[in-house]
LUMPAVO-555498 format. One record per atom (N, C-alpha, C, O): x, y, z. Coordinates in steps of 0.05 Angstrom, whole numbers, padded with zeros to 5 digits, always signed. Example, Ala and Ser with C-alpha at 12.3 -4.5 7.8 and 13.67 -1.06 7.14 Angstrom:
+00264-00114+00156 +00246-00090+00156 +00264-00066+00156 +00285-00066+00169 +00257-00045+00142 +00273-00021+00143 +00258+00001+00157 +00268+00023+00161 
***
This chain:
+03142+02626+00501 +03149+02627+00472 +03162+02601+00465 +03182+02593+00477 +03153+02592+00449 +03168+02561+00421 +03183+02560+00408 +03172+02563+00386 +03199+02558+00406 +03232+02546+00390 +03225+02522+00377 +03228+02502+00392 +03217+02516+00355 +03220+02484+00343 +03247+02478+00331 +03250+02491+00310 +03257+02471+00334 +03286+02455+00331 +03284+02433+00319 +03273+02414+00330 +03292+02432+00300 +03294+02408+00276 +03322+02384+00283 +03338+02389+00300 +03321+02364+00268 +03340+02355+00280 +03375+02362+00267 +03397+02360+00277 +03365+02371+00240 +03381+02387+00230 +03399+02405+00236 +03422+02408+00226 +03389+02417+00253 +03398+02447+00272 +03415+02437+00291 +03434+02451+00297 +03412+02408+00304 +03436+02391+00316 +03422+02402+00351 +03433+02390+00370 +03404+02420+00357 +03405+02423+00386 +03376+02414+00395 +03353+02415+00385 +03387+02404+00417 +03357+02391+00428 +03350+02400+00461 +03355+02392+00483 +03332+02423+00449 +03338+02437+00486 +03311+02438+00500 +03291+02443+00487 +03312+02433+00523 +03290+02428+00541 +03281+02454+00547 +03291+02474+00537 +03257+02455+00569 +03239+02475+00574 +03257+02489+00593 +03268+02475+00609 +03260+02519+00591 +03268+02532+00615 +03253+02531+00645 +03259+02541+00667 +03242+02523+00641 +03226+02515+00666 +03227+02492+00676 +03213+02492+00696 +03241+02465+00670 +03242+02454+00686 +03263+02451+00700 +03286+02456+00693 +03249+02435+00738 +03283+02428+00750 +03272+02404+00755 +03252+02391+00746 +03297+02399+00778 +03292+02384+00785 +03294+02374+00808 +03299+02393+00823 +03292+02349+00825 +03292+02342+00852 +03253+02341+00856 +03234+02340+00840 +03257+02341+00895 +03226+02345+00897 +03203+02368+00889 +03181+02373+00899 +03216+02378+00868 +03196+02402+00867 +03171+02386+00835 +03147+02389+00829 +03189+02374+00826 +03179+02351+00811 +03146+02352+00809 +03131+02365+00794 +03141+02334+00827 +03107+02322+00820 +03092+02347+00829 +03068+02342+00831 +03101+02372+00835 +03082+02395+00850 +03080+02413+00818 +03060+02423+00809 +03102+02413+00808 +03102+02425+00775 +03094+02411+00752 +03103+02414+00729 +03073+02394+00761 +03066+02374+00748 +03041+02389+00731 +03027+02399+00747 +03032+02394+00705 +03018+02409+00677 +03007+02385+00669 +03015+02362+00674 +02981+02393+00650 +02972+02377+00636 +02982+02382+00599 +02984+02404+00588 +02988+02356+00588 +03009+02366+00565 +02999+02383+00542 +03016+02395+00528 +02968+02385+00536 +02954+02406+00530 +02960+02438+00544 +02965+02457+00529 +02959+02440+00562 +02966+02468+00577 +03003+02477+00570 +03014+02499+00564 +03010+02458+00572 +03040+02458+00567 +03051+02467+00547 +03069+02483+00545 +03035+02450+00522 +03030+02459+00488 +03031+02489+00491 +03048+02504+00481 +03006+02499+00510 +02994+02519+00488 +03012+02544+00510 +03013+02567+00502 +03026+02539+00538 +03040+02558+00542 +03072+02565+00530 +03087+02583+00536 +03075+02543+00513 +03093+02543+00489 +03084+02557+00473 +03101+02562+00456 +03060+02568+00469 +03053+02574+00440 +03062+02566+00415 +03072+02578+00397 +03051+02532+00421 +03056+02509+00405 +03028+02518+00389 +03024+02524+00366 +03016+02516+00404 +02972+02536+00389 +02963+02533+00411 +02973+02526+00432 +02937+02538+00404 +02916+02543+00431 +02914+02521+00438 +02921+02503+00422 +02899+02513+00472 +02900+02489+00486 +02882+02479+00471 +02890+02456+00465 +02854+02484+00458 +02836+02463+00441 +02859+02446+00420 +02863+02422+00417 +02870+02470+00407 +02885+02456+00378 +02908+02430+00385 +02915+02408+00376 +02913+02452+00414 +02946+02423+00417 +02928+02401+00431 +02943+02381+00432 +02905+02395+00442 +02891+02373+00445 +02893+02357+00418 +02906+02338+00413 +02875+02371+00403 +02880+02355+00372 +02895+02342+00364 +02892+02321+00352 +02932+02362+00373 +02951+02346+00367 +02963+02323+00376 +02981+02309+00366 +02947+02323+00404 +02959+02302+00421 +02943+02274+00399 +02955+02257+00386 +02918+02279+00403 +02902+02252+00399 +02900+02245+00369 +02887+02226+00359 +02920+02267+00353 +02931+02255+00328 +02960+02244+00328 +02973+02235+00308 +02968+02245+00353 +02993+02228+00353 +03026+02241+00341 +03045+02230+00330 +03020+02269+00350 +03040+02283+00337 +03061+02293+00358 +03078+02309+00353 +03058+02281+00379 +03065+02307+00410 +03078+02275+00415 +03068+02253+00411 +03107+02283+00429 +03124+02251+00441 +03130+02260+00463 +03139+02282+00460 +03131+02253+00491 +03133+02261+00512 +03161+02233+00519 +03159+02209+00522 +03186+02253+00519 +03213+02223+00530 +03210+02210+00503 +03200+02188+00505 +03214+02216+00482 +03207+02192+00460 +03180+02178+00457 +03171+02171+00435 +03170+02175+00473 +03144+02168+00457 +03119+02179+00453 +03114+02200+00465 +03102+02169+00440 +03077+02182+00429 +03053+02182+00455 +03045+02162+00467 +03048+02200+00457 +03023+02206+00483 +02996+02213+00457 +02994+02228+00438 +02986+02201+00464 +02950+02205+00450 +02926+02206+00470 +02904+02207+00459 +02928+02207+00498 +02914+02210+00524 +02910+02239+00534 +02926+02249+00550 +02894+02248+00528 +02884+02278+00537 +02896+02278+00566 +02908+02258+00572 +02893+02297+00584 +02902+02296+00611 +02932+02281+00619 +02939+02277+00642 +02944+02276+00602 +02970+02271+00607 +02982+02295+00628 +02980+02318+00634 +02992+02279+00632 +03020+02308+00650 +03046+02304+00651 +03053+02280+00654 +03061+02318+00648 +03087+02329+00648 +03098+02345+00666 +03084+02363+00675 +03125+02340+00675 +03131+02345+00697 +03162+02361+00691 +03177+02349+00675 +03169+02376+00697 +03207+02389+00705 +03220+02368+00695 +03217+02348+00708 +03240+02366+00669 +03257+02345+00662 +03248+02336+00637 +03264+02331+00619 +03221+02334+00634 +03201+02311+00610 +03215+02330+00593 +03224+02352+00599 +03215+02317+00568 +03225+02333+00542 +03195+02329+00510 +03186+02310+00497 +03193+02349+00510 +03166+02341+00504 +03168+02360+00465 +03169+02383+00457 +03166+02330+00450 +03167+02341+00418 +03141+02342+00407 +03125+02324+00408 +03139+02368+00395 +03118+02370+00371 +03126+02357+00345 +03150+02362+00340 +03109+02337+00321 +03128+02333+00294 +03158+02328+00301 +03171+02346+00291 +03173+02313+00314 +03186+02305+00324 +03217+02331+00331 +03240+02329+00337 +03196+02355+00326 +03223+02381+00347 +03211+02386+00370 +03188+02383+00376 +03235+02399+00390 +03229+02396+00416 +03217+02425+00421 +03223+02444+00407 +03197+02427+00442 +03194+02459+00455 +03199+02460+00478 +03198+02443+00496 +03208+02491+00477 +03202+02496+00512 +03198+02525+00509 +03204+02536+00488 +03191+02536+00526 +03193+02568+00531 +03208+02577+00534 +03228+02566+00545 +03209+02609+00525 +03228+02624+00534 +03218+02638+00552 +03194+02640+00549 +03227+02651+00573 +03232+02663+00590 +03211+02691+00596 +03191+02695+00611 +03228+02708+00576 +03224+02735+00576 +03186+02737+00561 +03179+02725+00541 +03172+02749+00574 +03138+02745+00561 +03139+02777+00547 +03151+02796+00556 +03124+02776+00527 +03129+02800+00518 +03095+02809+00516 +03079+02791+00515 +03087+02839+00516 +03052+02832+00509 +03050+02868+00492 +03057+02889+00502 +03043+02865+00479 +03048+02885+00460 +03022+02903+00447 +03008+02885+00438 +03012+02922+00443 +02992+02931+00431 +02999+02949+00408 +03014+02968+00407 +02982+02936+00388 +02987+02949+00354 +02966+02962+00353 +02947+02958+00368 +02967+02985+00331 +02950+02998+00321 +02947+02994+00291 +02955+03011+00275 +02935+02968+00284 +02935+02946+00252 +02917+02967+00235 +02893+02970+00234 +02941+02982+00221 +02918+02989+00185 +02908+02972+00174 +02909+02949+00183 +02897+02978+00151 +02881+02958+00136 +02904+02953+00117 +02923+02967+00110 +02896+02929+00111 +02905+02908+00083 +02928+02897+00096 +02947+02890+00083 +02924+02896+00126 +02952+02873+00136 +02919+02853+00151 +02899+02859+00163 +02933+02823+00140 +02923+02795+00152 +02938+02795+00183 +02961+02801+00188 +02912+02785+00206 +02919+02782+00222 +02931+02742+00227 +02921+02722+00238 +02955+02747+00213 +02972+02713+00220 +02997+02720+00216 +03007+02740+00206 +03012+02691+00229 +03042+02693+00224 +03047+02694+00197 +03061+02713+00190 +03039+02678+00179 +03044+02676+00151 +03019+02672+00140 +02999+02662+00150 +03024+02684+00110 +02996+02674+00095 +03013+02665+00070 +03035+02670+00060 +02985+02642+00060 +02994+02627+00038 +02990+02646+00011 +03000+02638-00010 +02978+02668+00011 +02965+02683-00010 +02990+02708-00008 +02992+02724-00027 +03002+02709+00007 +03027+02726+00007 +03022+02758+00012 +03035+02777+00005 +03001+02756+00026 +02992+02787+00025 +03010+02789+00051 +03025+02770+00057 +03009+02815+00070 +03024+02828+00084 +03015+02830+00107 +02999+02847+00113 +03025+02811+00126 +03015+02810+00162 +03023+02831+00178 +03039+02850+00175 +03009+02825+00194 +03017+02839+00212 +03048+02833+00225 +03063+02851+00233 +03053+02808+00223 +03084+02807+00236 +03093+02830+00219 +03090+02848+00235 +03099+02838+00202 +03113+02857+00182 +03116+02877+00202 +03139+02885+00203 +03095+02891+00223 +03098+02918+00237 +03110+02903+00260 +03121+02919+00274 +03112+02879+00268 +03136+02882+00294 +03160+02870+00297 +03172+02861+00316 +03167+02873+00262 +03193+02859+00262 +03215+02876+00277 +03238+02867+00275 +03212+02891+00287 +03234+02891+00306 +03233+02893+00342 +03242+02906+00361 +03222+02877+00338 +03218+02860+00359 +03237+02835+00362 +03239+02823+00341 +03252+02822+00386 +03262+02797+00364 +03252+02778+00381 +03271+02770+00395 +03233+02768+00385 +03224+02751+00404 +03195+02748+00380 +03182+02765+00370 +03194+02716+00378 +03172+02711+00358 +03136+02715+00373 +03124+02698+00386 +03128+02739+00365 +03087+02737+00374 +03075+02727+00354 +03078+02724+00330 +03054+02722+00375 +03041+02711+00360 +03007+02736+00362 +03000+02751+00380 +02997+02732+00342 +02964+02749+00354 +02939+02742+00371 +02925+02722+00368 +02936+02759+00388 +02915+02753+00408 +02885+02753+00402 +02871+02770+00413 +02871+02733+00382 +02851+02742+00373 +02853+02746+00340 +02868+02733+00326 +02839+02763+00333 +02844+02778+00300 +02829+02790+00285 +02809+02779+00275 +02834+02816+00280 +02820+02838+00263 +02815+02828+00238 +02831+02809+00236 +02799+02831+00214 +02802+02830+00188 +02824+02846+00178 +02839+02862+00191 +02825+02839+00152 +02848+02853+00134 +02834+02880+00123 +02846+02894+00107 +02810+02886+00131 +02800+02906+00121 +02796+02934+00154 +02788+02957+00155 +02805+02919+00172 +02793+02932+00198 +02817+02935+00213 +02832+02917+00220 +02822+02964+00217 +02834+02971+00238 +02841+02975+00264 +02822+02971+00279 +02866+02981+00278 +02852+02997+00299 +02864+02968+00328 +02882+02952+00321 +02856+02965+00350 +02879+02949+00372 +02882+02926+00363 +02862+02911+00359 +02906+02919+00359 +02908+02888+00358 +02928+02879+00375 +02951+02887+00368 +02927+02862+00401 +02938+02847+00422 +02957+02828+00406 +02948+02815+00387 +02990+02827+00416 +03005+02810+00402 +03018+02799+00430 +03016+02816+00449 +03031+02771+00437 +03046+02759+00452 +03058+02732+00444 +03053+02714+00428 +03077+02737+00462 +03084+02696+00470 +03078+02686+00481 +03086+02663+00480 +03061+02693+00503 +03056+02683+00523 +03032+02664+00519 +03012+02678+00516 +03027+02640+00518 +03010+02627+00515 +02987+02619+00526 +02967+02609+00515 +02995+02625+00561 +02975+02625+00577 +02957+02654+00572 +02932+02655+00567 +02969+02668+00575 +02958+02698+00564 +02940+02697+00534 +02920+02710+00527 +02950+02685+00525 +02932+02682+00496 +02911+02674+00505 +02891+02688+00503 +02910+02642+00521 +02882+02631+00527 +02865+02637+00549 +02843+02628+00555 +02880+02657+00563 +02852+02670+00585 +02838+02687+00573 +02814+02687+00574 +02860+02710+00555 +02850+02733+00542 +02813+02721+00520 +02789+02728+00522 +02823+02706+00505 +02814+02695+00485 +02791+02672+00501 +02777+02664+00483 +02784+02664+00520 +02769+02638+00523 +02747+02657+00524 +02751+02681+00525 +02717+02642+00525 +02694+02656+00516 +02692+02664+00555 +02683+02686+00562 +02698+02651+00568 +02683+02663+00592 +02697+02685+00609 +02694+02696+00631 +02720+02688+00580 +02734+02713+00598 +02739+02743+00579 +02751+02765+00581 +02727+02731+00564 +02718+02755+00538 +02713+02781+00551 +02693+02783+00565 +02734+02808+00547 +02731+02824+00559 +02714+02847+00532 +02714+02841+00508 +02703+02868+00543 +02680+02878+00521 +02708+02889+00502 +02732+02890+00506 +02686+02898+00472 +02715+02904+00456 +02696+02938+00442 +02672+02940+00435 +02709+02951+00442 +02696+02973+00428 +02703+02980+00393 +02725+02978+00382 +02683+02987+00382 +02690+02995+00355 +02665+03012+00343 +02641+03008+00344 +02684+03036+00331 +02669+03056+00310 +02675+03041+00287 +02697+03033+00280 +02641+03038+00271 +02647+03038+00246 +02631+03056+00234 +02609+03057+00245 +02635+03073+00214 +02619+03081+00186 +02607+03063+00171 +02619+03043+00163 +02575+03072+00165 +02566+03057+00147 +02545+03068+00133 +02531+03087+00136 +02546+03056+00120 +02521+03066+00093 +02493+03071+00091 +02478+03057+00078 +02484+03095+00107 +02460+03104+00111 +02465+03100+00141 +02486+03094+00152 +02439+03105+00154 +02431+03129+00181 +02415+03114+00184 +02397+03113+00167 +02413+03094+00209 +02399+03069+00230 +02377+03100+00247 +02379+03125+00249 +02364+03085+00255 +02331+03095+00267 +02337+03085+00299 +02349+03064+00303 +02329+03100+00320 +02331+03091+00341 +02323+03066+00344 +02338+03053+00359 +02295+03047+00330 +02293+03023+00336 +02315+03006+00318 +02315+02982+00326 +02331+03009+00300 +02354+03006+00292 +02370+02993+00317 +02373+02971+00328 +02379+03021+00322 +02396+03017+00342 +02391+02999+00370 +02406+02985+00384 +02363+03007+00373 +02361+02985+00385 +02368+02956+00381 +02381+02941+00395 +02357+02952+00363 +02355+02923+00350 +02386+02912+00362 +02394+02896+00379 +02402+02937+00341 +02428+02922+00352 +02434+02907+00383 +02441+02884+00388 +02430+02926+00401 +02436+02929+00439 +02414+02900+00441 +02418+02885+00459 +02396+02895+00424 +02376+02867+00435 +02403+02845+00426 +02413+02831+00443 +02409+02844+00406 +02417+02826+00392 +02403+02818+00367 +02378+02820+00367 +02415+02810+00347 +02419+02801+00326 +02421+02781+00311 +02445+02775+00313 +02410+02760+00292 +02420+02733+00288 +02438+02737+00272 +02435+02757+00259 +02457+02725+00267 +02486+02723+00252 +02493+02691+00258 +02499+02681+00279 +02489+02679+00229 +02502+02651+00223 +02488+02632+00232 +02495+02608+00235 +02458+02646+00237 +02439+02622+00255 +02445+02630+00283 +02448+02609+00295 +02449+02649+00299 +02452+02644+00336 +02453+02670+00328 +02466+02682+00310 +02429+02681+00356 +02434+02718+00366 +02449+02716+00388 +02452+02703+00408 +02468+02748+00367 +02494+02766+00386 +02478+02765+00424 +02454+02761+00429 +02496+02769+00439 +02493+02777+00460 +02486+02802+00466 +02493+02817+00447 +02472+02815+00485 +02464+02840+00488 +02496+02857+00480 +02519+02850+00482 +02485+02879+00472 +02509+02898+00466 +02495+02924+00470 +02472+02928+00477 +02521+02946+00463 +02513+02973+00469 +02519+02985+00446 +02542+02991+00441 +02498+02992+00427 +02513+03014+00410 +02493+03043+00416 +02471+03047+00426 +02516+03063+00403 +02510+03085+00400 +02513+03101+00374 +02533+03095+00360 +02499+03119+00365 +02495+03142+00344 +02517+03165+00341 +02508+03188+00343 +02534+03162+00337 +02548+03189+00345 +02557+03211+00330 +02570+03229+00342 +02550+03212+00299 +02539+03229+00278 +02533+03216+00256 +02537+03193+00250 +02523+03234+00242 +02514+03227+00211 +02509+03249+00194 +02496+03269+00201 +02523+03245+00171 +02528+03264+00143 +02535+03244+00133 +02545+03222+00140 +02522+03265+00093 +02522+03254+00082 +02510+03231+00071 +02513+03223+00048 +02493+03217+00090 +02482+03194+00079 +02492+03170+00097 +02481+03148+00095 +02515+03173+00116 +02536+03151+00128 +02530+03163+00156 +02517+03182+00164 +02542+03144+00167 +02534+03152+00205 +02558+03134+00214 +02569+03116+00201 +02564+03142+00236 +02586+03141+00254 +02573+03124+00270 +02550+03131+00276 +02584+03097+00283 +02571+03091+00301 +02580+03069+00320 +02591+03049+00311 +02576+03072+00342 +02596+03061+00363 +02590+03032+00377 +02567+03027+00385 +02601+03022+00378 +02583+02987+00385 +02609+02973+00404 +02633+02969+00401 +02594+02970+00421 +02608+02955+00450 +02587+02932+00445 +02562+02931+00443 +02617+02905+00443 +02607+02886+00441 +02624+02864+00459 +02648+02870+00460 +02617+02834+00475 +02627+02818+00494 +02636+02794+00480 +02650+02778+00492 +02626+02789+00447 +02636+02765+00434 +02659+02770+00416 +02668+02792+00410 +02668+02746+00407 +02698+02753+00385 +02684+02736+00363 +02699+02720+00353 +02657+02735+00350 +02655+02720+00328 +02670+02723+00307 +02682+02745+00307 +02676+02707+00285 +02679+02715+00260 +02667+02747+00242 +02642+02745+00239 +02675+02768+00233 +02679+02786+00229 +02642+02793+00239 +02625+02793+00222 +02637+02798+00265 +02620+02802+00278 +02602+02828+00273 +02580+02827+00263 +02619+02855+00282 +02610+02872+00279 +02594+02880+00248 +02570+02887+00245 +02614+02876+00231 +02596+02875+00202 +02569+02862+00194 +02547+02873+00190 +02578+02831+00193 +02548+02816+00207 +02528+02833+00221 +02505+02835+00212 +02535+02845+00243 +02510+02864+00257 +02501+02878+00243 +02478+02873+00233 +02515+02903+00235 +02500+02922+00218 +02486+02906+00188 +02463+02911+00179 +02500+02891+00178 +02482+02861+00142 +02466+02865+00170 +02465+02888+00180 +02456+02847+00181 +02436+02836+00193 +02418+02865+00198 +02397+02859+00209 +02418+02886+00195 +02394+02904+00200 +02397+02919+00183 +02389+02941+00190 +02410+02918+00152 +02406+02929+00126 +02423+02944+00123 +02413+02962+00109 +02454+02952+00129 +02478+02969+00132 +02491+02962+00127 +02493+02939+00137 +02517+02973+00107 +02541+02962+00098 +02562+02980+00108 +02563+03005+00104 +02583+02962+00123 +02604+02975+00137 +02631+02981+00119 +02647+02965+00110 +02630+03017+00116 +02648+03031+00095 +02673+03029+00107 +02693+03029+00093 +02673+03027+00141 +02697+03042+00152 +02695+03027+00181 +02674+03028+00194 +02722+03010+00194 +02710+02997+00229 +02742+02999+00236 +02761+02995+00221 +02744+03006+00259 +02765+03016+00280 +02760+03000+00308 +02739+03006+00319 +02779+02978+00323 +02771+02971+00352 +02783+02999+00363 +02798+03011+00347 +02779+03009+00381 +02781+03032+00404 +02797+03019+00420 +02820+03025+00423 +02782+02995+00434 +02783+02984+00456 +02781+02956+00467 +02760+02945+00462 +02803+02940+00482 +02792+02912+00497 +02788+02910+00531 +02805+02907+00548 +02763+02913+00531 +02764+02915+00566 +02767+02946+00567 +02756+02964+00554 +02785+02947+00587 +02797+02983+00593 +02821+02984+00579 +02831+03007+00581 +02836+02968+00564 +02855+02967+00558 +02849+02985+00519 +02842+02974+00498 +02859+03020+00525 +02847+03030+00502 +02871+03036+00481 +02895+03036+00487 +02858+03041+00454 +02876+03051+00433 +02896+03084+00440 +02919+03091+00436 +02873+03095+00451 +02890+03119+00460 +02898+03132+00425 +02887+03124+00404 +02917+03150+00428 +02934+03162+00408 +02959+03149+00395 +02979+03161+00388 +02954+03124+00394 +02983+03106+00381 +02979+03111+00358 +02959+03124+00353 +02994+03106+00338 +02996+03120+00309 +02986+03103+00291 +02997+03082+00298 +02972+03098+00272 +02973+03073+00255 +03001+03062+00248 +03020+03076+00242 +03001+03030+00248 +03024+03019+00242 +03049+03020+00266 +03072+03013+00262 +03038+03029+00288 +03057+03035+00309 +03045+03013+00339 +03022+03005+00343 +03064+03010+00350 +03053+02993+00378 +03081+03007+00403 +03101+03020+00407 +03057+02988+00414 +03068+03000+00443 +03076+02978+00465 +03058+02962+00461 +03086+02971+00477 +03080+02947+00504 +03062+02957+00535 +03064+02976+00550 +03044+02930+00533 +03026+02937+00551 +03048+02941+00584 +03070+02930+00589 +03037+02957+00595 +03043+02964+00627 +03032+02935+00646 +03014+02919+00641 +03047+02938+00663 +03035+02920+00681 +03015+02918+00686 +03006+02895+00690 +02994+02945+00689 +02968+02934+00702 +02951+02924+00682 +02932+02908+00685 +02962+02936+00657 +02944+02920+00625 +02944+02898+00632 +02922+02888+00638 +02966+02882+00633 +02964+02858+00629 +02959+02839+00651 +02955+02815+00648 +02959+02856+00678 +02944+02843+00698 +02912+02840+00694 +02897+02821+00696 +02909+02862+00690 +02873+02865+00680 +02862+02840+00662 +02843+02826+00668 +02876+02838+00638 +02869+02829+00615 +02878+02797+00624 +02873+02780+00607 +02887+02791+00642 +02897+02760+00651 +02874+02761+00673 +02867+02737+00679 +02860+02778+00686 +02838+02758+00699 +02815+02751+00684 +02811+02760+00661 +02797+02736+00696 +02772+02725+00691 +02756+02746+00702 +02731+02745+00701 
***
């Protein structure tokens, strides 16, 4: 977790993690990885920031990808310092609708931070539901944890019921499990299932391995269905269970062992 410290604030404090002596060049990070286990942002973004010249390693400006940093280096974003805190926290929400998955929004609608303010350790979100879609949403500080969870080759499957508007045909359903084009590129094989219908609407269950942009919806537009109603269940094995809407829980150890491998 990130502390930005202004110079205002008068303190200028280094990473809990470093020492010092010979342990030195063996704790040696690349300053991209370092960024993003600050949860300064993800390792793509704090690349960006390096080679825009925003990141000072000892006072000065590093713009060299693969830099490294070592126990001692004091390393500023926009000229405040980070380091981590300590304590990792990893949390699972059960996000109603009409909360934005971000720390802040400029449109002033109502995040999700709002349900873990009492928490007092700043998360961040792992991923992100729509403001219209409910149902697990992964919160931490942990930054390394953000980017294993989240990188495409470690994408664990994600489950979701949604309701939608009219009653798909087994070659339907198929269609979906082939894949799909959405945005120009077909979905990856997936699994959905049927699991009632009344009324005109159907229930229906879709195990999927990508995190596109609001994906699942796209699936069903893409074979003539409009999504009334979508819930994640599930990431990996790691399930919704009976948590309450608007309520979270902290993951157990083996959650978050699971959800940290490849």
């Amino acid at each position: 977790m990130v502390f930005l410290k202004t110079d205002r604030g008068g303190d200028y404090m280094r990473s809990e993690n470093y020492k010092s002596g010979n342990d030195e060049k063996s704790e040696e990070i690349r300053l991209q990885k370092y960024l993003a286990q600050c949860n300064v942002a993800s390792r793509r973004a704090a690349e960006k920031m390096i080679t825009d010249g925003r990141v000072r390693v000892n006072g000065d400006v590093v713009t060299v990808l693969g830099t490294k940093v070592s126990p001692g280096d004091i390393v500023e974003v926009d000229g405040s310092p980070v380091y981590e805190e300590k304590k990792k926290v990893y949390i699972m929400l059960n996000k109603p609708v009409g909360y934005v998955t971000t720390v802040s929004d400029d449109e002033d609608r109502s995040t999700v931070m709002e349900l873990v303010d009492d928490i007092p350790q700043r998360l961040y979100p792992v991923g992100r539901l729509d403001i219209n879609t409910e149902g697990l949403l992964l919160l931490t500080n942990d930054g390394d944890f953000m980017q294993k969870v989240t990188h495409p080759r470690n994408e664990k499957k994600k489950i979701y019921q949604a309701v939608i508007s009219g009653i798909p045909d087994h070659y339907e359903i198929e269609k979906l499990e082939r894949g799909v084009y959405i945005d120009g590129r077909k979905t990856s094989p997936a699994k959905a299932e049927l699991i009632s219908a009344q009324d005109g609407k159907a229930l229906v269950e879709l195990t999927i391995h990508e995190g596109r942009n609001r994906q699942v919806r796209k699936m069903f537009e893409a074979i003539g269905y409009r999504v009334v109603y979508l819930r994640r269940l599930a990431v990996g094995n790691v399930i919704l269970g009976n948590l309450p809407l608007g309520k979270w829980r902290r993951l157990n150890p083996n959650e978050v062992a699971y959800l940290m491998k490849g």
